[in-house]
Backbone bond lengths (Angstrom), bond angles and torsions (degrees), N, CA, C in turn:
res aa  C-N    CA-C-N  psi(-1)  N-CA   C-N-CA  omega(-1)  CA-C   N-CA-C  phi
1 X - - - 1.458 - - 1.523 108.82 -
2 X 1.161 119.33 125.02 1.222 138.52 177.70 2.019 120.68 -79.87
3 X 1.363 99.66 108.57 1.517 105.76 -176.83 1.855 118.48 -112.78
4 X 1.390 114.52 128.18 1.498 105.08 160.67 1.589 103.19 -107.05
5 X 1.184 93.87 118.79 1.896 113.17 152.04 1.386 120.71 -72.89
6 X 1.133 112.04 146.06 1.901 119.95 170.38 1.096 90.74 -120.80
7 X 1.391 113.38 161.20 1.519 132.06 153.96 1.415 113.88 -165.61
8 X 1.183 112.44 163.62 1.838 105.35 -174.70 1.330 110.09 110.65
9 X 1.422 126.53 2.64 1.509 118.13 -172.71 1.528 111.87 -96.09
10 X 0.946 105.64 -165.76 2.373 109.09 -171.53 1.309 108.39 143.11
11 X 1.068 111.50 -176.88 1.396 150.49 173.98 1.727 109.32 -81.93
12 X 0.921 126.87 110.83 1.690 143.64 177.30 1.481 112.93 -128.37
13 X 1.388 97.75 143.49 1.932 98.37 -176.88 2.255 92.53 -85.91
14 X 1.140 79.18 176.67 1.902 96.33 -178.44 2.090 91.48 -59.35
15 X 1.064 102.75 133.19 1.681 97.18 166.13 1.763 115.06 111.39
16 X 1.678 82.77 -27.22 1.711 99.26 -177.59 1.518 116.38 -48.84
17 X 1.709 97.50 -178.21 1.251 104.37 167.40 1.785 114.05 -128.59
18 X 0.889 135.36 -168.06 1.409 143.45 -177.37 1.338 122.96 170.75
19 X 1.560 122.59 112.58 1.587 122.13 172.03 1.322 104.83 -88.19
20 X 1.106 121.89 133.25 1.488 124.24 165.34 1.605 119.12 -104.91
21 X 1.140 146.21 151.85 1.399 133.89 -147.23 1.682 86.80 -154.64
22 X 1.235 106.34 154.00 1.683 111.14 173.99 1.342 119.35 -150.21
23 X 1.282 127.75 64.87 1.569 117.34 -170.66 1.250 128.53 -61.37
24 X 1.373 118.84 142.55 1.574 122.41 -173.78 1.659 103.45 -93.26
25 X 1.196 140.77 112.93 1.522 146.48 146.71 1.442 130.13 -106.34
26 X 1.784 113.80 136.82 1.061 147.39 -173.95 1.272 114.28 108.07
27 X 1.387 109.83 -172.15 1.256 144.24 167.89 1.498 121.97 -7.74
28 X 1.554 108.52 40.75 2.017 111.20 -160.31 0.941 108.90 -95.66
29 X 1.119 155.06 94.55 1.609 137.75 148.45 1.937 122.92 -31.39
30 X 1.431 77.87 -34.86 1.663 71.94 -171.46 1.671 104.75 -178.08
31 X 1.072 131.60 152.12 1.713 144.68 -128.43 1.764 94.94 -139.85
32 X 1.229 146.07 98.73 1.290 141.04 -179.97 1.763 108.67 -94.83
33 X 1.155 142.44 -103.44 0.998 160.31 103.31 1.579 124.78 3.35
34 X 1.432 110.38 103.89 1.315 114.71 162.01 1.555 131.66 -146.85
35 X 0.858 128.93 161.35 1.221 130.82 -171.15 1.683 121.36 -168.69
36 X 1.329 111.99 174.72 1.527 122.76 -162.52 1.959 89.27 -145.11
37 X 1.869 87.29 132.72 1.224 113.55 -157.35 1.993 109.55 -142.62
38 X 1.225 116.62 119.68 1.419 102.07 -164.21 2.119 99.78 -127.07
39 X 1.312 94.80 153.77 1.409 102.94 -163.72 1.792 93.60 -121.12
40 X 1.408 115.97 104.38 1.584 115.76 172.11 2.046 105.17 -83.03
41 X 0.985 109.56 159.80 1.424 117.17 -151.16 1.821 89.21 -78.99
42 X 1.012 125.93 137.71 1.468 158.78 -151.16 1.860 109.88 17.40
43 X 1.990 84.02 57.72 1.838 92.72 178.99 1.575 81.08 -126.08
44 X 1.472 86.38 156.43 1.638 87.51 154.69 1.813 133.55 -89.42
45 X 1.217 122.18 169.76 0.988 112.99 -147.37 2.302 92.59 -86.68
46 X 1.283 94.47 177.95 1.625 89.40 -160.94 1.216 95.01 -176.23
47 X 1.513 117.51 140.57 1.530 147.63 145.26 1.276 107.15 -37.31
48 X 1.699 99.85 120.18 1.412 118.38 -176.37 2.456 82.50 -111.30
49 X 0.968 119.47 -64.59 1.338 122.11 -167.72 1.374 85.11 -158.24
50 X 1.958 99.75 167.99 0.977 113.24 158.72 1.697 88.00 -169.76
51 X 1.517 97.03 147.09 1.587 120.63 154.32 1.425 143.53 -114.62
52 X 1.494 115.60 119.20 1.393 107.18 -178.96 1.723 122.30 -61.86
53 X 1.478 101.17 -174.58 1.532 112.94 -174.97 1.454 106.32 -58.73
54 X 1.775 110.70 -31.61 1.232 113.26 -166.87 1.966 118.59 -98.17
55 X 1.556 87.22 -0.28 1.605 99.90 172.25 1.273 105.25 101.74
56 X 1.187 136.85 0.58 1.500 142.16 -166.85 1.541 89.55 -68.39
57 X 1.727 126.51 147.75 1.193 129.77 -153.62 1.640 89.89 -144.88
58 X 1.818 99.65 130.30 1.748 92.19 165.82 1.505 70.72 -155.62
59 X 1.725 89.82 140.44 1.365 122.16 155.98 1.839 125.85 -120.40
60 X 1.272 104.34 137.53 1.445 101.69 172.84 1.524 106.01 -56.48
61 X 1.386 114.29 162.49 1.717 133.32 157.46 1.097 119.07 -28.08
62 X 1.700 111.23 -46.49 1.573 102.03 -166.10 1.751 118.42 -99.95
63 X 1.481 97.11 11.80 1.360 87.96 159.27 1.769 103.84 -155.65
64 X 1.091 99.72 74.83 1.524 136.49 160.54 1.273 115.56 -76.55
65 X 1.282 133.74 101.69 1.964 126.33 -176.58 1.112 117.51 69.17
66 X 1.527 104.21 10.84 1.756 119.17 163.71 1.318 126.55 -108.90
67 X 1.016 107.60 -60.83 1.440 130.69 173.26 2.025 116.63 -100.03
68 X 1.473 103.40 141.37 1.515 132.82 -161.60 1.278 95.45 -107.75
69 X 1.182 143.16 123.98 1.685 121.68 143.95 1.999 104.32 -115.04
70 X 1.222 116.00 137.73 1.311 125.56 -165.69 1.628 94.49 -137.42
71 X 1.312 120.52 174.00 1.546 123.58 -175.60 1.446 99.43 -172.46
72 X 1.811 98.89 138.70 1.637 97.19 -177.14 1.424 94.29 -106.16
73 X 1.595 121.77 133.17 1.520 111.69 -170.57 1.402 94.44 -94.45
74 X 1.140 119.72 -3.48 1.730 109.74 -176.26 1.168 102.77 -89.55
75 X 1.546 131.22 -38.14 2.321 124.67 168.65 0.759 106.61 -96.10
76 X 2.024 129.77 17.07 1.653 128.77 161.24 2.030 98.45 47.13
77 X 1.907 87.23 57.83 1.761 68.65 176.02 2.009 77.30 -143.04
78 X 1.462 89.70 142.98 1.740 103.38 172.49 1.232 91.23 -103.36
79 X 1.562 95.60 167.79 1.757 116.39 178.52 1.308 101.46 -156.61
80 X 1.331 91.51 165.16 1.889 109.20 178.55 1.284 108.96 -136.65
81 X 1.182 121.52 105.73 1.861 117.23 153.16 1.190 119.19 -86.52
82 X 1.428 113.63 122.74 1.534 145.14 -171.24 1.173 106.69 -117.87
83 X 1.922 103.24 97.39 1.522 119.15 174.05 1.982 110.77 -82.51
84 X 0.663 102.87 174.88 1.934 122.12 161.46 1.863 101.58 22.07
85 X 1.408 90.75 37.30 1.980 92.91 -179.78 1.701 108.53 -39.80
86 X 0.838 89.19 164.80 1.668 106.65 -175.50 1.742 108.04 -134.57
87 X 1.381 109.96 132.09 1.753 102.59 173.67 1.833 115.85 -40.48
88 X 0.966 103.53 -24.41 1.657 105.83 -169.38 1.893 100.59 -78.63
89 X 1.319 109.06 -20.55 1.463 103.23 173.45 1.649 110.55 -71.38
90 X 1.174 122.88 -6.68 1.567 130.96 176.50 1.280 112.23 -42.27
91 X 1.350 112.84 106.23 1.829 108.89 172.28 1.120 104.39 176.65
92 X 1.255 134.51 153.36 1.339 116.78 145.76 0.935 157.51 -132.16
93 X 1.258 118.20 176.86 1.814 129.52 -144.92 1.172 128.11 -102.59
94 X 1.278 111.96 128.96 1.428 122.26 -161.05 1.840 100.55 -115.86
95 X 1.169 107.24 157.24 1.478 99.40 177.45 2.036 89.42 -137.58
96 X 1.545 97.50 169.62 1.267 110.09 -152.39 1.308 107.28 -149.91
97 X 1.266 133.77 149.79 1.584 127.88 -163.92 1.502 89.65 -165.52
98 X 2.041 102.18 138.34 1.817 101.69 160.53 1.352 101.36 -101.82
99 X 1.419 133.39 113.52 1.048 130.79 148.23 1.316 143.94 -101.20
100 X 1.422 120.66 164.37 1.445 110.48 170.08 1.710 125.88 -91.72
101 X 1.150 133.13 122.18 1.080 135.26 -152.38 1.639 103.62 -131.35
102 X 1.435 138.18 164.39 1.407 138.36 144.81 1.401 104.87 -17.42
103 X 1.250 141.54 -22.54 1.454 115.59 -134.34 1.239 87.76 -133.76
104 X 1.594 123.39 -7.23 1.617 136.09 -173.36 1.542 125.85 109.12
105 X 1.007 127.48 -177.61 1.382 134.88 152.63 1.688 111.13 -43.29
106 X 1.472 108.72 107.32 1.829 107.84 176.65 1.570 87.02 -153.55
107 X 1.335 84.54 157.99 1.832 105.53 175.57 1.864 97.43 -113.91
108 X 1.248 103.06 131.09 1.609 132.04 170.86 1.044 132.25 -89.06
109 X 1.554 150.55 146.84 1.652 127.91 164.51 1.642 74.57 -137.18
110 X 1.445 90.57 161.10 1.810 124.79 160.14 1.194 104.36 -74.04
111 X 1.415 112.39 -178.58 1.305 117.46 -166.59 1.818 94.61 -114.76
112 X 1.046 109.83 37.00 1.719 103.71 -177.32 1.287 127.02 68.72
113 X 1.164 116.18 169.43 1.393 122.08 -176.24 2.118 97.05 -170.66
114 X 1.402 107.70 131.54 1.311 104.48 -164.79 1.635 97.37 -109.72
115 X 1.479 101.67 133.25 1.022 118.42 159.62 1.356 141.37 -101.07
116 X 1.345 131.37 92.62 1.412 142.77 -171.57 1.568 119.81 -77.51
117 X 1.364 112.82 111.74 1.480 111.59 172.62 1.353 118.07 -126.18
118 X 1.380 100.23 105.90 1.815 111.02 176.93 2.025 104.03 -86.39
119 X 1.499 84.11 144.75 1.523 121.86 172.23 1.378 104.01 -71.51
């Protein structure tokens, strides 16, 4: 059975920082596509970044020269560094991976991790 973990989320003042971490466990052959995706409370949910197998990098607008996403393919774990947060980054974040597993080609999410940023 195939699991994504988050961790790294809290409470940060305006200016902060925050790593967020997401490990991939079980049954993987192999990790294609991943990314980190955050849902603010009656928004819809939305592309924060994501990186392929081969490192190719796209970030949304709003965290352009803010936010890092990097991935170790050898502990199948993505991350996010979150520079100069802003209250409006408030939501939280789920990260997401297509992998190949026993069970085939399927796409996964974590179960979140909330990130709070007070003004």
């Amino acid at each position: 059975q195939v699991q994504l973990v988050e961790s790294g989320g809290g409470l940060v003042q305006a200016g902060g920082s925050l790593r967020l971490s997401c490990a991939a466990s079980g049954s993987i052959f192999s990790i294609n596509d991943m990314g980190w995706y955050r849902q603010a409370p009656g928004k819809q949910r939305e592309l924060v970044a994501s990186i392929t197998c081969n490192g190719r990098i796209n970030y949304a607008d709003s965290g352009k020269g803010r936010f890092t996403i990097s991935r170790d393919n050898i502990k199948n774990t993505l991350y996010l560094q979150m520079n100069s947060l802003k209250p409006e980054d408030t939501a939280v974040y789920y990260c997401a991976a297509e992998l190949w597993s026993s069970g085939g080609l399927d796409d996964y999410w974590g179960q979140g991790t909330q990130v709070t940023v007070s003004s």
